[in-house]
C-alpha positions, 0 to 999 in steps of 0.5 A, a space after each residue: 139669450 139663447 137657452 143652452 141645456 147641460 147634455 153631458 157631465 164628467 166628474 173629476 175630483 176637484 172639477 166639472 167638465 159640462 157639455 152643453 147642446 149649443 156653442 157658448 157664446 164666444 164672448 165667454 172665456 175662463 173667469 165669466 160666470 155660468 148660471 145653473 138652477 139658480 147657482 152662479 159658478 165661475 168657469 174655470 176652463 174652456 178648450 179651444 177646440 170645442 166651443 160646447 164644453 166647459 169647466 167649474 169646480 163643483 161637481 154635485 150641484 149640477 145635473 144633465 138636462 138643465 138650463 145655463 146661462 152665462 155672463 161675462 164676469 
C-alpha cells in the first residue's frame, strides 16, 4: 500500500481531525482502523467531500509528519 503521511492536525476536545498528503483509499469508511506510530485508532468520521481528511478520538498521540496505514475493520 501506498505510504500516506499525516500533513495537518486539528484538535478538538474529544476528537482528531487529521489531514493527510494522499487520498484515502476509497475502500475506507467510519469504523475501519487507521494504524499510526504502532497505534490502531478506529476512524471516527470521514467528509464526503475530501477524501484527504479523517477523524479518531485521540488527540495526543499523534503528530504531523508521521506514516498512516489504514485497514478495513
Amino acid at each position: 500500500m501506498k505510504e500516506i503521511k499525516i500533513i495537518n492536525k486539528f484538535s478538538a476536545p474529544k476528537s482528531t481531525v487529521l489531514i493527510t498528503d494522499e487520498e484515502l483509499p476509497e475502500e475506507i469508511w467510519i469504523g475501519d482502523k487507521a494504524k499510526i506510530n504502532d497505534i490502531t485508532f478506529t476512524i471516527t468520521g470521514v467528509p464526503i467531500s475530501d477524501r484527504n481528511t479523517f477523524m479518531v478520538n485521540e488527540t495526543d498521540k499523534i503528530n504531523v509528519g508521521q506514516i498512516v496505514e489504514f485497514y478495513k475493520a
